[in-house]
C-alpha positions as CSV (number, residue, x, y, z in Angstrom):
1,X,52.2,-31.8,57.2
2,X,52.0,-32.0,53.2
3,X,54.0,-28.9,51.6
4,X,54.7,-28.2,48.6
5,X,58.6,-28.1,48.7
6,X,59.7,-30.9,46.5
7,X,57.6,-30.0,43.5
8,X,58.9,-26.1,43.9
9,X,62.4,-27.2,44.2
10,X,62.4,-29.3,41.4
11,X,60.8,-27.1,39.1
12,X,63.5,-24.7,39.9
13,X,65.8,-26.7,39.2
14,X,67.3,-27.3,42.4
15,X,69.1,-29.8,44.2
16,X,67.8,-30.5,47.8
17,X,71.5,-29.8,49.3
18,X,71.3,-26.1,47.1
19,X,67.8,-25.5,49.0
20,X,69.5,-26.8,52.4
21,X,72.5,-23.8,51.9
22,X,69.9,-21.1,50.6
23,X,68.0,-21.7,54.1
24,X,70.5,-22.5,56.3
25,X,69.5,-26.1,57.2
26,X,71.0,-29.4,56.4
27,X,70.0,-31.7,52.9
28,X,68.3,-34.2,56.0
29,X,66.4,-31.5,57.1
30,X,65.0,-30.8,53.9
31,X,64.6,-34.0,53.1
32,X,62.7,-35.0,56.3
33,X,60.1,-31.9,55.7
34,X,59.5,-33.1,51.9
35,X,59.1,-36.4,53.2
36,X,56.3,-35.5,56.0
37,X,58.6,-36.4,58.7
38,X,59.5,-33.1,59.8
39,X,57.1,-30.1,60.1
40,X,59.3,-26.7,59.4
41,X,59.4,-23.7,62.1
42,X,57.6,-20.8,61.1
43,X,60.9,-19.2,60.5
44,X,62.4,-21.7,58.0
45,X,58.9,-22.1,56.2
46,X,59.0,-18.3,55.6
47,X,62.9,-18.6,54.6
48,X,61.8,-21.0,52.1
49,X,58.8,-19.6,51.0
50,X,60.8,-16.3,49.8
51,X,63.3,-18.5,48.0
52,X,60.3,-19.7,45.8
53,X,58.6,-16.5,46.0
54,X,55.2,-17.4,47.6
55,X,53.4,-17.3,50.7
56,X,53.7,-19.5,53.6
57,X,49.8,-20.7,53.7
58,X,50.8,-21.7,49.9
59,X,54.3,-23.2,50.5
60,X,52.4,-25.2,53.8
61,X,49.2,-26.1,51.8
62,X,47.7,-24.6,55.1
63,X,44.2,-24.4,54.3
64,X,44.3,-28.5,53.1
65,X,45.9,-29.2,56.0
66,X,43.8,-27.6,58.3
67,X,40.5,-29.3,56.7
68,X,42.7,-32.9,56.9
69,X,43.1,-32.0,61.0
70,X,39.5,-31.1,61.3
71,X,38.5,-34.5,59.4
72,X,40.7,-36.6,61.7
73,X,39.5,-34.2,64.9
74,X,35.6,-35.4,63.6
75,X,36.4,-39.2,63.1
76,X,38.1,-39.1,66.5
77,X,34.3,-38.5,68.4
């Protein structure tokens, strides 16, 4: 899933281990979600969302990912 995550963090100036303690999680996890490796719970999306102040459809790129899926879903017919 594409976020949005690396580009917030680093325009606040923030390392990916300062993210990892103001969420809870470890640096890998972070760095696994801004990677695409890892898609993030609801619960830790929203915990991260509020540390940027912004939504979670924003901090997800929800609607963009939802029109990717539906591409994909059409190709696979």
């Amino acid at each position: 899933m594409k976020t949005i995550i690396k580009e917030l963090r680093t325009a606040a100036g923030l390392t990916q281990q300062q993210l990892a303690n103001r969420v809870q999680v470890t640096v890998r996890t972070i760095n696994s979600i801004e990677r695409g490796e890892y898609n993030p719970s609801l619960v830790l999306a929203y915990k991260i969302a509020r540390v940027f102040h912004t939504t979670v459809e924003e901090l997800c790129c929800l609607q963009e990912n939802v029109e990717m899926e539906e591409i994909q879903h059409e190709n696979q017919k």
